[in-house]
C-alpha positions as CSV (number, residue, x, y, z in Angstrom):
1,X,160.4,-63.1,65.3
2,X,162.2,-60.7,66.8
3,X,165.8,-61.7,64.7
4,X,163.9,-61.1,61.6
5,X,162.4,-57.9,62.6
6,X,166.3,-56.8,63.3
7,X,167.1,-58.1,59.9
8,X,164.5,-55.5,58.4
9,X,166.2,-53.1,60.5
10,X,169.5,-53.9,59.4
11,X,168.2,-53.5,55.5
12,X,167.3,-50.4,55.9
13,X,170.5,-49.0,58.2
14,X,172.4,-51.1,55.4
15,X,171.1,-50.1,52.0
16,X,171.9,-46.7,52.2
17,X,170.3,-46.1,48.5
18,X,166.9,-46.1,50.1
19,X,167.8,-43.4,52.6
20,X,167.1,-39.7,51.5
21,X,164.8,-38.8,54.2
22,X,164.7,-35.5,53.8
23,X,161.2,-33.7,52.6
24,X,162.4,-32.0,49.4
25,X,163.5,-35.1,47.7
26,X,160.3,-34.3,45.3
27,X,160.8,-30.7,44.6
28,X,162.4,-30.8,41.5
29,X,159.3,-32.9,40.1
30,X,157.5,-29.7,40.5
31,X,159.0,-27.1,39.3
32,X,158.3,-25.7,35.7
33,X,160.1,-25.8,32.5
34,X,160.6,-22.3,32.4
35,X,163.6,-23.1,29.4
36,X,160.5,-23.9,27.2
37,X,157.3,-22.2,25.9
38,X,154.8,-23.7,24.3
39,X,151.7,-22.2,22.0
40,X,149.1,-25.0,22.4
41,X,146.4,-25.3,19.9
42,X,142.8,-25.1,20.8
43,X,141.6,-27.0,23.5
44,X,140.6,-30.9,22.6
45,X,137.4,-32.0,23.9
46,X,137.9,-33.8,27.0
47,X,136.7,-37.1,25.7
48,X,139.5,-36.7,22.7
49,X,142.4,-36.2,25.2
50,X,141.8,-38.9,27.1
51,X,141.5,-41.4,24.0
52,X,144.7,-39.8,22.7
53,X,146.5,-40.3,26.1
54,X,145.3,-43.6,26.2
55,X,146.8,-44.5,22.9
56,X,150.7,-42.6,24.0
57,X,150.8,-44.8,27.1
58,X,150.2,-47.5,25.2
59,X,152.4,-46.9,22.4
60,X,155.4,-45.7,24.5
61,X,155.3,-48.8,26.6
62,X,155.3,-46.4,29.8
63,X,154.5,-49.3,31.7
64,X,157.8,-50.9,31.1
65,X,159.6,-47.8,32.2
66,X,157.4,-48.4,35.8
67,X,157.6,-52.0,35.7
68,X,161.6,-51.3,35.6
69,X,161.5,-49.0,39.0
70,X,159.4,-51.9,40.6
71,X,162.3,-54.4,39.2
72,X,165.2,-52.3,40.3
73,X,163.9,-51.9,44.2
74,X,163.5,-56.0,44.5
75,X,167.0,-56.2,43.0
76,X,168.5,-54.7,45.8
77,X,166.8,-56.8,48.2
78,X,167.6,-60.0,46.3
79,X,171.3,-59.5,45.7
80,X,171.7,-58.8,49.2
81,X,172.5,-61.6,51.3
82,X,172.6,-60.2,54.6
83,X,168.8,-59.8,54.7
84,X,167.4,-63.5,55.7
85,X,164.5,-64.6,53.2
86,X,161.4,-63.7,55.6
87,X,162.3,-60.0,55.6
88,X,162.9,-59.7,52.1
89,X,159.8,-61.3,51.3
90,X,157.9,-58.8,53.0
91,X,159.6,-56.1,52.3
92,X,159.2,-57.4,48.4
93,X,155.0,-57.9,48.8
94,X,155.2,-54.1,49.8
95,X,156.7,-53.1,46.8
96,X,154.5,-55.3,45.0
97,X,151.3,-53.3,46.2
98,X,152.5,-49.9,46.2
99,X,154.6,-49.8,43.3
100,X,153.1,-51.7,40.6
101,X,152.5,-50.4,36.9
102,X,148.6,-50.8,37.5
103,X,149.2,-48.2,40.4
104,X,151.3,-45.7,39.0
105,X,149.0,-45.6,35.6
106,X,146.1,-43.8,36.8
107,X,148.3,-40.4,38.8
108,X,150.4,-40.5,35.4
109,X,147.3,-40.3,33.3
110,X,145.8,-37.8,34.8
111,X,149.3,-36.1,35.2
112,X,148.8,-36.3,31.0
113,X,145.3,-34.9,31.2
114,X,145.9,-32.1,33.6
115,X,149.2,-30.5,31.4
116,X,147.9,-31.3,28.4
117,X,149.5,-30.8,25.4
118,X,148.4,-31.1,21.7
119,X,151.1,-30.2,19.9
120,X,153.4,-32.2,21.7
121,X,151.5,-35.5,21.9
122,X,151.2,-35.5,18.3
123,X,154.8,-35.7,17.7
124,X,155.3,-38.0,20.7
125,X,152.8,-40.6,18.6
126,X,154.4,-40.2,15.5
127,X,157.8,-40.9,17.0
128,X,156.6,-43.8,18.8
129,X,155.2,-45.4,15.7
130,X,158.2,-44.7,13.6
131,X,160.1,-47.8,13.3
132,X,162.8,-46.8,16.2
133,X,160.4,-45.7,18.1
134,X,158.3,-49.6,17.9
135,X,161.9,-51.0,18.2
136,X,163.0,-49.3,21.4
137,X,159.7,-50.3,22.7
138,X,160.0,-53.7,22.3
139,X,163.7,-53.5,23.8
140,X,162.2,-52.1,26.9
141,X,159.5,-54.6,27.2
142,X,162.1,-57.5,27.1
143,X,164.0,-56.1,30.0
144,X,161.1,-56.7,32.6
145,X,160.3,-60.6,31.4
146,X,161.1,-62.9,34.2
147,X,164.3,-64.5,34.2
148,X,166.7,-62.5,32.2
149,X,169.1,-61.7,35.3
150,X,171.3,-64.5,34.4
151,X,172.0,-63.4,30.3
152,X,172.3,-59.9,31.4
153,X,175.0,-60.8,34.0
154,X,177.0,-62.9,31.0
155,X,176.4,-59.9,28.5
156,X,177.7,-57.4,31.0
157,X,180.7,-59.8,31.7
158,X,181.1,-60.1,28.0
159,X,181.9,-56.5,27.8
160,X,185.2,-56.8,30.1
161,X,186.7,-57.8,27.3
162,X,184.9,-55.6,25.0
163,X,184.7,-52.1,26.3
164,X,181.5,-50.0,24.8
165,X,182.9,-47.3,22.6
166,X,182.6,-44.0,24.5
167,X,180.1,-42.4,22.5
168,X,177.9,-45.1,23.0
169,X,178.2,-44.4,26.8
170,X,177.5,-40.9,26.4
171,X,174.5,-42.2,24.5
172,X,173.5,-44.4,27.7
173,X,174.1,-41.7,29.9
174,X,172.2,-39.2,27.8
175,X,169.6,-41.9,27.6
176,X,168.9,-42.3,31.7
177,X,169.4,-38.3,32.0
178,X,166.6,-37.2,29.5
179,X,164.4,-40.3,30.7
180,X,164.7,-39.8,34.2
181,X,165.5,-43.7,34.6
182,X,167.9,-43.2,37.8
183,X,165.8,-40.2,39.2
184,X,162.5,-41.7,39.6
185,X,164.0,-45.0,40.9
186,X,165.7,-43.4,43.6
187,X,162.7,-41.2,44.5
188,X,160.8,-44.5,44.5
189,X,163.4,-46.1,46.9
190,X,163.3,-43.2,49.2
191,X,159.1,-43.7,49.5
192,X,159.8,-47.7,50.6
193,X,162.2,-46.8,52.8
194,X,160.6,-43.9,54.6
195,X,157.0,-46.2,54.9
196,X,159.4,-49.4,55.9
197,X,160.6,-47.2,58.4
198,X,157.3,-46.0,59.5
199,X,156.2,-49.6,59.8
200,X,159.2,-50.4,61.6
201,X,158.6,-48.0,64.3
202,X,155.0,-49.0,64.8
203,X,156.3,-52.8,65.7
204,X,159.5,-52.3,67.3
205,X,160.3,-51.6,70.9
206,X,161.5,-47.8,72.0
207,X,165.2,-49.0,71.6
208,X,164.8,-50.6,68.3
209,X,163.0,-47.1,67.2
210,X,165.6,-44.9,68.7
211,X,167.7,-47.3,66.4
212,X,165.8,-46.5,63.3
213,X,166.1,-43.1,63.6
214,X,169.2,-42.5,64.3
215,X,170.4,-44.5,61.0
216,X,168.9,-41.5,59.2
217,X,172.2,-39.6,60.4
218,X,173.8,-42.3,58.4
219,X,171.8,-41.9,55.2
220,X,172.3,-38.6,54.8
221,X,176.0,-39.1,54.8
222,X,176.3,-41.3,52.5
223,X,173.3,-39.8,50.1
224,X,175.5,-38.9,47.6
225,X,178.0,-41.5,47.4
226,X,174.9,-44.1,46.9
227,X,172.6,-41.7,44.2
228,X,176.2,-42.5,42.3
229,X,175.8,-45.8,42.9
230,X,172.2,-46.1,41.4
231,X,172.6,-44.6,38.7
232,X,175.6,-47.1,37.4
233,X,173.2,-49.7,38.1
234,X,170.5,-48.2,35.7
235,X,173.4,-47.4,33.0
236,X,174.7,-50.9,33.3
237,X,170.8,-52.2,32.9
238,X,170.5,-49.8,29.9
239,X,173.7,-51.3,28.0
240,X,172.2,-54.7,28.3
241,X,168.6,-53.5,27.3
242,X,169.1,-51.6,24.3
243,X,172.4,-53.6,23.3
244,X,170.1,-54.6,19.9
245,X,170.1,-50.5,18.8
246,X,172.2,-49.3,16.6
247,X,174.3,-46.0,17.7
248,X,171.9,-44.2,15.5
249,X,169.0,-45.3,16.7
250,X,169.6,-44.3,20.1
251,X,171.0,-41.0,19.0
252,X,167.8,-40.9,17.3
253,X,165.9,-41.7,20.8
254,X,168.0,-39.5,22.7
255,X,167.2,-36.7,20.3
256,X,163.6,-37.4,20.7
257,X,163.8,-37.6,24.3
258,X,165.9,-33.9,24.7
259,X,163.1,-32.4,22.4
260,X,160.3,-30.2,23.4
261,X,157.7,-33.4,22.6
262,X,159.9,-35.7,24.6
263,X,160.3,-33.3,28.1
264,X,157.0,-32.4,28.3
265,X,155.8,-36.4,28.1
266,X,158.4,-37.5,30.2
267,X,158.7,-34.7,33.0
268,X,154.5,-35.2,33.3
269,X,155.0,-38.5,33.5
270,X,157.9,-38.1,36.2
271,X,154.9,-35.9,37.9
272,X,152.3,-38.5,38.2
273,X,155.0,-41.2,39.5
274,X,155.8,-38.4,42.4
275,X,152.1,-38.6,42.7
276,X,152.3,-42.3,44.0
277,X,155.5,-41.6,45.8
278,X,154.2,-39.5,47.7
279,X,151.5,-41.9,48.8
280,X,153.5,-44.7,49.2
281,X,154.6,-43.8,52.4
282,X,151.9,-44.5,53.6
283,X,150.7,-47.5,52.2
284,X,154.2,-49.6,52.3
285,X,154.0,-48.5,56.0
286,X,150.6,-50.1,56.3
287,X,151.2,-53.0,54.2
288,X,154.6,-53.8,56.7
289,X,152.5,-53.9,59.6
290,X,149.8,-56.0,58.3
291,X,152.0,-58.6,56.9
292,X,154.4,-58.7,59.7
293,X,151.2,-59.0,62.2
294,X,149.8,-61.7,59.6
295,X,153.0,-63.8,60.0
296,X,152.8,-63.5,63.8
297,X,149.2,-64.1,64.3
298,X,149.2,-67.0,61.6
299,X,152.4,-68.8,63.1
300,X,151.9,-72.3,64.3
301,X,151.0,-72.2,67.8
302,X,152.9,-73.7,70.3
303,X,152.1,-77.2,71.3
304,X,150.2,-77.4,75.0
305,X,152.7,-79.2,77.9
306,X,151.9,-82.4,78.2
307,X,150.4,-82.7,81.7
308,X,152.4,-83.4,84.6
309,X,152.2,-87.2,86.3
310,X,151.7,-86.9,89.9
């Protein structure tokens, strides 16, 4: 029991990605769009905003964008091999719990609600039910079905050969920018690691805690050199999952994305994700102790000594 605790500990001293301990990680998520004003219409009845918020989460296939974070965070712990398969299994059913689509949706729609914006949710449904719009939603939806690690790998080895044109990276990059792909993944990672740490501390010895904290030296060292490291991951994800879409349709979704309609829906949405961040902590920390207590307390016990022949 106690290797495999040290191999939780060694996760988190190794995957520097998840560090970024610092408070203010979240800050940016708050602060206002002061580049943009906006003249909203009369006020909706309440009833009608939230049937028409309803109907833009569904259309934009949000949940695919959240499903992705969730996807990204097990990736690291499955392509690293230093982390034996008990840790990464519970460090996996944390994520599970705290980070699943079902848990982000609520804080985003109310996130929705709360900044509500007529003017700009009506152009966000109509671009979503253009025909690039229900393309590029599909595309995303197909990148979190089980099982497609293996024919992205191939396609991204394919392109050794092949180079992308560099607009078409620019499109990428503009892509993960103005969706905020990379930046609410990393804020993600930093809530499982901070509440993995928490939990850590709560079931380790002094030592081992002393140990814990002082990898946070570490992670701030290295915090930029890893946010860098991130993001390629997400551009190299985004080349495989849009790799269908013509230049001008992602130009087309880029320009949606960099226009008033598109900030405002995905900035509130980026809101109500820091919402469950935020809570995370918390809960992953919870979540870590019960099922590393669970494993302990449901371990076979050990067989009785047979009794001694006098």
């Amino acid at each position: 029991m106690r290797r495999v605790r040290r191999s939780a500990l060694f996760l988190i001293a190794a995957l520097l990605v998840l560090g970024f301990a610092d408070a203010g990680a979240t800050a940016s998520a708050q602060t206002p769009d002061k580049g943009r004003g906006r003249n909203k219409a009369s006020p909706a009845p309440l009833d009608e905003r939230g049937t028409r918020v309803d109907e833009a989460m569904r259309v934009s296939g949000i949940r695919s964008h959240l499903a992705l974070v969730r996807i990204r965070m097990k990736q690291i712990l499955d392509e690293d091999a230093r982390v034996d398969y008990d840790a990464r299994r519970w460090l996996a059913q944390t994520l599970d719990a705290a980070f699943s689509p079902e848990a982000f949706a609520r804080p985003i729609r109310q996130a929705l609600l709360d900044d509500y914006d007529g003017d700009s949710l009506t152009r966000v449904l109509a671009w979503y039910r253009s025909a690039t719009g229900r393309k590029v939603v599909r595309l995303e939806q197909a990148a979190t079905e089980p099982g497609i690690a293996q024919a992205r790998k191939v396609y991204l080895a394919s392109l050794e050969n092949k180079q992308p044109s560099d607009y078409r990276l620019v499109l990428i990059f503009s892509l993960d920018e103005a969706s905020r792909a990379s930046e609410g993944t990393l804020a993600a990672e930093k809530g499982a690691v901070n509440g993995w740490n928490r939990g850590i501390e709560q079931i380790l010895s002094g030592q081992e805690r002393q140990e814990v904290a002082q990898t946070q030296v570490a992670l701030d060292v290295f915090r930029a050199q890893i946010r860098d490291m991130v993001s390629d991951d997400v551009l190299r994800e985004m080349l495989y999952t849009y790799r269908e879409a013509s230049d001008v349709e992602l130009r087309a979704y880029v320009e949606f994305l960099e226009s008033d309609a598109g900030k405002w829906f995905f900035k509130t949405v980026y809101q109500g994700q820091q919402a469950v961040v935020e809570k995370a902590v918390d809960k992953v920390a919870d979540d870590f102790v019960a099922t590393v207590l669970t494993k302990k307390v449901t371990r076979p016990p050990t067989p009785p000594a047979p009794p001694t022949r006098r």
